[in-house]
CHARMM internal coordinates of N, CA and C (Angstrom, degrees):
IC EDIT
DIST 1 N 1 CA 1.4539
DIST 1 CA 1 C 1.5293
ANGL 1 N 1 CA 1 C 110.89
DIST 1 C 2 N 0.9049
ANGL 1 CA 1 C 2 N 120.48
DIHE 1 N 1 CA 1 C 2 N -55.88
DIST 2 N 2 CA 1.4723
ANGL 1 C 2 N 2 CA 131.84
DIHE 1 CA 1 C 2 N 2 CA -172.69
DIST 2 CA 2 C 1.7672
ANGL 2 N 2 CA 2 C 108.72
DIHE 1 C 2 N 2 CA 2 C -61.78
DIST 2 C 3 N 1.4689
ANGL 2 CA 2 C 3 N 120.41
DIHE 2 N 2 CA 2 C 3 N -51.54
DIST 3 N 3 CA 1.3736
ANGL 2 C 3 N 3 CA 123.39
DIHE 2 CA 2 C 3 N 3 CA 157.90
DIST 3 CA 3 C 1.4759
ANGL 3 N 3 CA 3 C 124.18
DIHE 2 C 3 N 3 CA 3 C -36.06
DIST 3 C 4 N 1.6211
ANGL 3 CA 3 C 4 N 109.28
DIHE 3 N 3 CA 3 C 4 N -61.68
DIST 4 N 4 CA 1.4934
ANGL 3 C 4 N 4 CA 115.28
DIHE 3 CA 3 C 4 N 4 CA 160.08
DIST 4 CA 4 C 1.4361
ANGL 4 N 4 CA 4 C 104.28
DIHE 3 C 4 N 4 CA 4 C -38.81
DIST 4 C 5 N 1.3002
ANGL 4 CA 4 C 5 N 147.31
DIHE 4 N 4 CA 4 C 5 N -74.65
DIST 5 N 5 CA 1.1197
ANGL 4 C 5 N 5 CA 141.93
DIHE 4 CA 4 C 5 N 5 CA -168.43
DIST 5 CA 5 C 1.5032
ANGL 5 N 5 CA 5 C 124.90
DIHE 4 C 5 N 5 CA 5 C -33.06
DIST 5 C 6 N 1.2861
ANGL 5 CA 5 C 6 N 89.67
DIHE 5 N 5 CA 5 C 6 N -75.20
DIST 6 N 6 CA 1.8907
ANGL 5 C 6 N 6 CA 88.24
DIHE 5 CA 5 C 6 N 6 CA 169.06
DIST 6 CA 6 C 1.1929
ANGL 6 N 6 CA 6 C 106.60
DIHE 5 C 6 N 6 CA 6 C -76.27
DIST 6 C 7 N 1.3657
ANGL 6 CA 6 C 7 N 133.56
DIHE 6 N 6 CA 6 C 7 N 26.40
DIST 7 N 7 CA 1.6413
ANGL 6 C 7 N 7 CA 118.97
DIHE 6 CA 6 C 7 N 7 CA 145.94
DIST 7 CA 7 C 1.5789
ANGL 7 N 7 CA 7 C 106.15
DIHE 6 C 7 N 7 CA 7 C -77.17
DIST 7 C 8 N 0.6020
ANGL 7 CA 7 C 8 N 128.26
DIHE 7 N 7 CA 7 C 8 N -66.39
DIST 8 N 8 CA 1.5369
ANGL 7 C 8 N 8 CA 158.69
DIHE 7 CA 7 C 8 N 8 CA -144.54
DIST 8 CA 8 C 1.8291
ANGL 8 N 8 CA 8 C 103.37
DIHE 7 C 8 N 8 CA 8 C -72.11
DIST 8 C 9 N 1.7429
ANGL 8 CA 8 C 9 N 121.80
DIHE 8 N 8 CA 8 C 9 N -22.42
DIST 9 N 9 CA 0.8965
ANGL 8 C 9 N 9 CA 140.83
DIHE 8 CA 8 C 9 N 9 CA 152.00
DIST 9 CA 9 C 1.8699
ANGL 9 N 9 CA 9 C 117.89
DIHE 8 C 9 N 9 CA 9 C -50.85
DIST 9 C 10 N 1.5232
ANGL 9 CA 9 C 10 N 81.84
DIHE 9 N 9 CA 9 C 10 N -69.06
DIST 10 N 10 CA 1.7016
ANGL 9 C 10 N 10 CA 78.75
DIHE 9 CA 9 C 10 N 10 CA 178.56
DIST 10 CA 10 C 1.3254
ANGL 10 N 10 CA 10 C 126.00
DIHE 9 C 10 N 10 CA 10 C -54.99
DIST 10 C 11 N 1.4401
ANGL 10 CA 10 C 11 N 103.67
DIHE 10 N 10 CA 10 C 11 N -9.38
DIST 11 N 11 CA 1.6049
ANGL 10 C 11 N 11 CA 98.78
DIHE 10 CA 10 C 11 N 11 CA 179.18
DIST 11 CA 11 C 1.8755
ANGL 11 N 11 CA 11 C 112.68
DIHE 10 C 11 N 11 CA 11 C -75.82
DIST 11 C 12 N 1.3182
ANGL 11 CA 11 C 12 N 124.68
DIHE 11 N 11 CA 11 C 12 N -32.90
DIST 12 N 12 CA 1.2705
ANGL 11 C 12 N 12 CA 143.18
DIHE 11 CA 11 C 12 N 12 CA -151.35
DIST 12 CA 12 C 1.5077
ANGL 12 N 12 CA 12 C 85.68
DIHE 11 C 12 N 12 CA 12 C -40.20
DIST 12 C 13 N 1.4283
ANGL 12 CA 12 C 13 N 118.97
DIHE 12 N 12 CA 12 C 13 N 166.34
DIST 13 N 13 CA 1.4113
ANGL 12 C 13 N 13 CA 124.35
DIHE 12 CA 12 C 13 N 13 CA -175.99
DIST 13 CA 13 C 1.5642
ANGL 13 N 13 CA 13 C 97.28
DIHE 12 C 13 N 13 CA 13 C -95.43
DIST 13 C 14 N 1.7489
ANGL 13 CA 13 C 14 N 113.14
DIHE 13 N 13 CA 13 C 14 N -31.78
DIST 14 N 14 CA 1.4050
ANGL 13 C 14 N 14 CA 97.68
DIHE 13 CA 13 C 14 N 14 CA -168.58
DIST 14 CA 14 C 1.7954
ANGL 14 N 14 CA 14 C 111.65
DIHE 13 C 14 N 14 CA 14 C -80.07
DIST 14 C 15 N 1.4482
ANGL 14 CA 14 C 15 N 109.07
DIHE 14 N 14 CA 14 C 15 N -17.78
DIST 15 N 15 CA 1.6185
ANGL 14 C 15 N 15 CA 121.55
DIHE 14 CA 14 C 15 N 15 CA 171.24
DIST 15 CA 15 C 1.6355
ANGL 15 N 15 CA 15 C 106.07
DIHE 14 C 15 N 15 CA 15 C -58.52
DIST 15 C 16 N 1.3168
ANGL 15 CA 15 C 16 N 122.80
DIHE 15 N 15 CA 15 C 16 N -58.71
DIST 16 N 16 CA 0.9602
ANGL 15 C 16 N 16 CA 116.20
DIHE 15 CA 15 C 16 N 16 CA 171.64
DIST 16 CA 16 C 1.7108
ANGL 16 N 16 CA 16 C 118.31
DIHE 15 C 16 N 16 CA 16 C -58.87
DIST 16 C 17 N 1.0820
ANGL 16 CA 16 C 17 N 131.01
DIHE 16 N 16 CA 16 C 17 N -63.91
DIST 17 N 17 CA 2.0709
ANGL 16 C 17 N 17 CA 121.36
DIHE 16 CA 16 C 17 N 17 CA 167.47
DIST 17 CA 17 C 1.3595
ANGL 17 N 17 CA 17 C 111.04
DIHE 16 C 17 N 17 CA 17 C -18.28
DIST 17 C 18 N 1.7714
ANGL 17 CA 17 C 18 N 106.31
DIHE 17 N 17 CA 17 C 18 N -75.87
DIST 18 N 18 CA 1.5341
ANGL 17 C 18 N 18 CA 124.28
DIHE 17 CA 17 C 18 N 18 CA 173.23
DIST 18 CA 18 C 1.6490
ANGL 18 N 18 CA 18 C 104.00
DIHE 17 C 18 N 18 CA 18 C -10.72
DIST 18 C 19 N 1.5480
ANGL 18 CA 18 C 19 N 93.92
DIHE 18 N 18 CA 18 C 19 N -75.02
DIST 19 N 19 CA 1.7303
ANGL 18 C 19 N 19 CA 98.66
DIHE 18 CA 18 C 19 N 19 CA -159.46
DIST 19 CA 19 C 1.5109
ANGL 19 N 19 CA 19 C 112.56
DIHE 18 C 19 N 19 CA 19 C -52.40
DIST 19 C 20 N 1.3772
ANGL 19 CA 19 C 20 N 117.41
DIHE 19 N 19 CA 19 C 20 N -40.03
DIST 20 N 20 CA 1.1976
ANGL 19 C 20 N 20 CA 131.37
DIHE 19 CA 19 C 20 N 20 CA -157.79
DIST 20 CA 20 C 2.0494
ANGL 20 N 20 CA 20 C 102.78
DIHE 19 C 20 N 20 CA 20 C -93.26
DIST 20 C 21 N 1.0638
ANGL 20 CA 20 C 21 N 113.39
DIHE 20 N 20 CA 20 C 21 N -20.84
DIST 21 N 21 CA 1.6834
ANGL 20 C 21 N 21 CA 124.39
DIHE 20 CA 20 C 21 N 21 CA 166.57
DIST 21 CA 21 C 1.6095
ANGL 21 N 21 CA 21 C 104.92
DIHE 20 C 21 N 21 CA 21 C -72.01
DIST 21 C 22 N 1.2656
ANGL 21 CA 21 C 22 N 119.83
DIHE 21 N 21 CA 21 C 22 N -50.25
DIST 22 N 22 CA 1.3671
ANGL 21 C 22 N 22 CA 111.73
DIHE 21 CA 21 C 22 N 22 CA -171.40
DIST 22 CA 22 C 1.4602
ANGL 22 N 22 CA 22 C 113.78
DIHE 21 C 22 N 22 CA 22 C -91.53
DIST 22 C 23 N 1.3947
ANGL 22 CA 22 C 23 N 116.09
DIHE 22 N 22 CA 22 C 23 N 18.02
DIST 23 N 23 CA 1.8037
ANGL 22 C 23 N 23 CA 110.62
DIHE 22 CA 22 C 23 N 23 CA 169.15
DIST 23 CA 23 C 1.9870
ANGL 23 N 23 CA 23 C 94.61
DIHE 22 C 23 N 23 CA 23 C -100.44
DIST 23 C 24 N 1.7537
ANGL 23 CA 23 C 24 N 105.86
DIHE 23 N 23 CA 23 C 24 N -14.48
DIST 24 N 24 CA 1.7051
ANGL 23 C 24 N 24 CA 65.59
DIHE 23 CA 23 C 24 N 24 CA -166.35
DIST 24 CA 24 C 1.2225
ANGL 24 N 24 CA 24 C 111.47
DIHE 23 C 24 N 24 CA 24 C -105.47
DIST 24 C 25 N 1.2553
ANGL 24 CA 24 C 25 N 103.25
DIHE 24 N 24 CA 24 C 25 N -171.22
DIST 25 N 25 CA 1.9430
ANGL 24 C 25 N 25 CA 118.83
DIHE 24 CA 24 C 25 N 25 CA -145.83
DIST 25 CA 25 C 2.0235
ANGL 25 N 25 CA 25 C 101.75
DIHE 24 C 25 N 25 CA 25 C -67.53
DIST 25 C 26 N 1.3207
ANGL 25 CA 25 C 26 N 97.56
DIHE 25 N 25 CA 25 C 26 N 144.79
DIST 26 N 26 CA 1.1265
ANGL 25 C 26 N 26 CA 96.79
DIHE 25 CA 25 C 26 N 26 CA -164.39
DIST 26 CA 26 C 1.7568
ANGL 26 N 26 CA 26 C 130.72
DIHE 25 C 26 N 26 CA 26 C -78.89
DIST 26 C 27 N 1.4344
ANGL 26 CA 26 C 27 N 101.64
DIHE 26 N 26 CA 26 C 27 N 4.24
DIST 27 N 27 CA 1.6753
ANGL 26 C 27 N 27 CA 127.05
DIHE 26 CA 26 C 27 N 27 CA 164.67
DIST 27 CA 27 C 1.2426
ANGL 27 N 27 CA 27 C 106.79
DIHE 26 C 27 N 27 CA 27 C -90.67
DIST 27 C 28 N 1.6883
ANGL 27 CA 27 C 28 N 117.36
DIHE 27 N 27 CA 27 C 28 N 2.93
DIST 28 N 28 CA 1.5194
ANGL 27 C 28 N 28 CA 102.04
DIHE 27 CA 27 C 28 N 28 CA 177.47
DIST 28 CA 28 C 1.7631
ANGL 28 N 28 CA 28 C 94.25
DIHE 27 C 28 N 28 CA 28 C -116.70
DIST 28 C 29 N 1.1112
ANGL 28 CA 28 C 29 N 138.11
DIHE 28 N 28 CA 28 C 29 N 0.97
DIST 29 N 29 CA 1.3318
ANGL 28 C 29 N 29 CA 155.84
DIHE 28 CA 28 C 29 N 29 CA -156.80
DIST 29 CA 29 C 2.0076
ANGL 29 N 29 CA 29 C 96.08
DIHE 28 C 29 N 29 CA 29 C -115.78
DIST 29 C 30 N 1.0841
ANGL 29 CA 29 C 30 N 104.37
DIHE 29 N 29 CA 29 C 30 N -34.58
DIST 30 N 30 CA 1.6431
ANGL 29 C 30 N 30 CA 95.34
DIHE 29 CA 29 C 30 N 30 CA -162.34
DIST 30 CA 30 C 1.3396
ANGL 30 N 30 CA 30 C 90.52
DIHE 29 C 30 N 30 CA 30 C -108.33
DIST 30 C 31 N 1.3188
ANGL 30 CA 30 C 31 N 130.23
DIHE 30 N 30 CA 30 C 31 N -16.84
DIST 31 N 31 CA 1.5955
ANGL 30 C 31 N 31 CA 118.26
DIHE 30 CA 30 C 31 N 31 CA -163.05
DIST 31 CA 31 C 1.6502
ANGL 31 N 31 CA 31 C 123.13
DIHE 30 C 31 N 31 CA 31 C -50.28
DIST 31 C 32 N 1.4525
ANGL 31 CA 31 C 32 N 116.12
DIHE 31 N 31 CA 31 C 32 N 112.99
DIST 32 N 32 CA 1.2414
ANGL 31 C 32 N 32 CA 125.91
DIHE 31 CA 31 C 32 N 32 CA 178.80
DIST 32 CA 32 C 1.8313
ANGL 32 N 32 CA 32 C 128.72
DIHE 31 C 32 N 32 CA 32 C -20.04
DIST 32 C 33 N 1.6349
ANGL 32 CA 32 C 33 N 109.71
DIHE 32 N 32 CA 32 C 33 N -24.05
DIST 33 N 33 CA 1.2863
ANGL 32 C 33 N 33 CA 113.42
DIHE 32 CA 32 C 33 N 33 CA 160.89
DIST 33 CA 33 C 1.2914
ANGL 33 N 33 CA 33 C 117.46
DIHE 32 C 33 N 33 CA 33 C -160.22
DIST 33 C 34 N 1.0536
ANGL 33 CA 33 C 34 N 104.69
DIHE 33 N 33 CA 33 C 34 N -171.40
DIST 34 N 34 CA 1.7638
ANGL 33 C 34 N 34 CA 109.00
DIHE 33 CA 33 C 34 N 34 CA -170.69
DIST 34 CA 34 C 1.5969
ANGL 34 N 34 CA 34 C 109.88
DIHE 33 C 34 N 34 CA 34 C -93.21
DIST 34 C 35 N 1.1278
ANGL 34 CA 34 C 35 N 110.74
DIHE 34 N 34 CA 34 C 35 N -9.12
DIST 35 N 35 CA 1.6128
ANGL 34 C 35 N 35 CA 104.66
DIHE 34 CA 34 C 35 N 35 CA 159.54
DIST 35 CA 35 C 1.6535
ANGL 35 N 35 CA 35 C 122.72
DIHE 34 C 35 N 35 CA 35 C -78.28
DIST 35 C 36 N 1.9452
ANGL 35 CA 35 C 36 N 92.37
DIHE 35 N 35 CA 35 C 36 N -30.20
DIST 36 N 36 CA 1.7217
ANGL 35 C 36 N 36 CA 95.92
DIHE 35 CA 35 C 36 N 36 CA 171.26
DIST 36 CA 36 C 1.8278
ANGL 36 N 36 CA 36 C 112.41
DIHE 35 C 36 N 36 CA 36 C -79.37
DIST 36 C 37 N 1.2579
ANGL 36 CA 36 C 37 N 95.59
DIHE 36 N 36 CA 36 C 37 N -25.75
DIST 37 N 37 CA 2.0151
ANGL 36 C 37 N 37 CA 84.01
DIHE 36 CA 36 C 37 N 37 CA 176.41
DIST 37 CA 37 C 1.2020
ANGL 37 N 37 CA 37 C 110.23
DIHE 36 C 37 N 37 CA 37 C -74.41
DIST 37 C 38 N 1.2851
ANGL 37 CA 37 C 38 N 131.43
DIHE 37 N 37 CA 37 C 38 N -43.74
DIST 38 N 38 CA 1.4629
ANGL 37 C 38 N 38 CA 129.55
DIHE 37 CA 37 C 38 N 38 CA -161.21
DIST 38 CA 38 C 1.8947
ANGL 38 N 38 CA 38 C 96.63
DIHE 37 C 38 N 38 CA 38 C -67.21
DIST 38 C 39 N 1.1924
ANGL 38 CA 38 C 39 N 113.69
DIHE 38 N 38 CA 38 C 39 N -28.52
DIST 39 N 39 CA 1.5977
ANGL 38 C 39 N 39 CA 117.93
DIHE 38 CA 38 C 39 N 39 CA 157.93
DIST 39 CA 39 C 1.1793
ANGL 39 N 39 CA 39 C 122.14
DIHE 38 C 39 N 39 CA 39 C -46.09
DIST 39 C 40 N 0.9615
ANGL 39 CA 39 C 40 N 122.17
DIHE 39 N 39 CA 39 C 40 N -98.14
DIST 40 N 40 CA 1.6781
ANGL 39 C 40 N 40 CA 133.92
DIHE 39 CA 39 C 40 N 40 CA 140.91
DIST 40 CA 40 C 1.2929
ANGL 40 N 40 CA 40 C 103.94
DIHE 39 C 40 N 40 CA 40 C -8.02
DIST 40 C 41 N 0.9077
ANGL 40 CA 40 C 41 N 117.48
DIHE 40 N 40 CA 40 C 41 N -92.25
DIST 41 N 41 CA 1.6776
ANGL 40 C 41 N 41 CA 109.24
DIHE 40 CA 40 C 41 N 41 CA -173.66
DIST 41 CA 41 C 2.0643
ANGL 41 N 41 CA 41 C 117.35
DIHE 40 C 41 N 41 CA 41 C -31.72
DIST 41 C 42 N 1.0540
ANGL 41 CA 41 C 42 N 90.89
DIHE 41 N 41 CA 41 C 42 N -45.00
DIST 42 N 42 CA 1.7001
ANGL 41 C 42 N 42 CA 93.10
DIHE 41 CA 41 C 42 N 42 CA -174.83
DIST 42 CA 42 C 1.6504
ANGL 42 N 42 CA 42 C 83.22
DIHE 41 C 42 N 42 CA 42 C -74.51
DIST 42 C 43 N 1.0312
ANGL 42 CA 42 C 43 N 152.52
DIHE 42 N 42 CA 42 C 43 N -50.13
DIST 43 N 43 CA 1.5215
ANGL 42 C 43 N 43 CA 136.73
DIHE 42 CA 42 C 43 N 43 CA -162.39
DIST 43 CA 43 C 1.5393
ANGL 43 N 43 CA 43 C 92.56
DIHE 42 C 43 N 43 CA 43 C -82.31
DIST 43 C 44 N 0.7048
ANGL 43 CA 43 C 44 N 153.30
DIHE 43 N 43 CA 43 C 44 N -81.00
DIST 44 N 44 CA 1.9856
ANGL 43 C 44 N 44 CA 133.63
DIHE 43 CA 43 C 44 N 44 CA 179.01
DIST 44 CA 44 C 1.4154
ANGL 44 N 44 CA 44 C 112.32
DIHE 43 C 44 N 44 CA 44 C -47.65
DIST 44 C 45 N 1.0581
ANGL 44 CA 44 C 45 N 115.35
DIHE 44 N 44 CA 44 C 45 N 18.51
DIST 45 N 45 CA 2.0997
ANGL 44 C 45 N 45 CA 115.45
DIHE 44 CA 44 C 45 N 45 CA 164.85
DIST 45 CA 45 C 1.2213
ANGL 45 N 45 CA 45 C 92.02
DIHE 44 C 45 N 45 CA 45 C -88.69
DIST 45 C 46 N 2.1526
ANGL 45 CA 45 C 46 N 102.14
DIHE 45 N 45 CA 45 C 46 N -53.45
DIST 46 N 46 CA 1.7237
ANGL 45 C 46 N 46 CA 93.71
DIHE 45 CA 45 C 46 N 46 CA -129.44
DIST 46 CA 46 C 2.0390
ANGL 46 N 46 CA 46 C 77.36
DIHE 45 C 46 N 46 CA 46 C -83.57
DIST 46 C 47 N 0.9019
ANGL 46 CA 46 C 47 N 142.03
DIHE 46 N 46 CA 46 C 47 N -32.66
DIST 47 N 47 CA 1.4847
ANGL 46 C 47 N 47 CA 138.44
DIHE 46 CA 46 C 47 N 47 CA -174.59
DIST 47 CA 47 C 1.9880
ANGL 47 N 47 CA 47 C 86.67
DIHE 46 C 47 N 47 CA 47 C -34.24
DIST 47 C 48 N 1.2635
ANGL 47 CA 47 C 48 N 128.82
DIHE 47 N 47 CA 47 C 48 N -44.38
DIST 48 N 48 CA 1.2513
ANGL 47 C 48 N 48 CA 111.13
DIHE 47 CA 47 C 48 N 48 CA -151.24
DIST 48 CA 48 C 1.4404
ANGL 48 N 48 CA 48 C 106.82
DIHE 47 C 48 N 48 CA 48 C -81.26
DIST 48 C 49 N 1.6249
ANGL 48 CA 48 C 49 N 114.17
DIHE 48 N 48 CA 48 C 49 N -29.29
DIST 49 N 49 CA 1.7201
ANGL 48 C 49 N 49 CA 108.16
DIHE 48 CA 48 C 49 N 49 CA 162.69
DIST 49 CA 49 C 1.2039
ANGL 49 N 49 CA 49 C 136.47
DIHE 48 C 49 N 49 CA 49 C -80.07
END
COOR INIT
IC SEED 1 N 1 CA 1 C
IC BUILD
């Protein structure tokens, strides 16, 4: 029972964001607007392929 439990955690949609918000780089996390993250952001995607 208890195993099932924290299975069923890792699925949550916001567990999954969480994990994946706090690996990236921190000029793409603070950037002054959302035209500069979505920048940043597409240059720390494509770094990962």
């Amino acid at each position: 029972k208890g195993k099932y439990g924290l299975d069923i955690r890792k699925t949550f949609f916001t567990m999954r964001v969480v994990k994946h918000w706090n690996r990236l780089p921190g000029g793409v996390v603070d950037a002054p607007s959302l035209e500069i993250f979505k920048i940043r952001l597409d240059g720390a995607l494509s770094n990962l392929l």
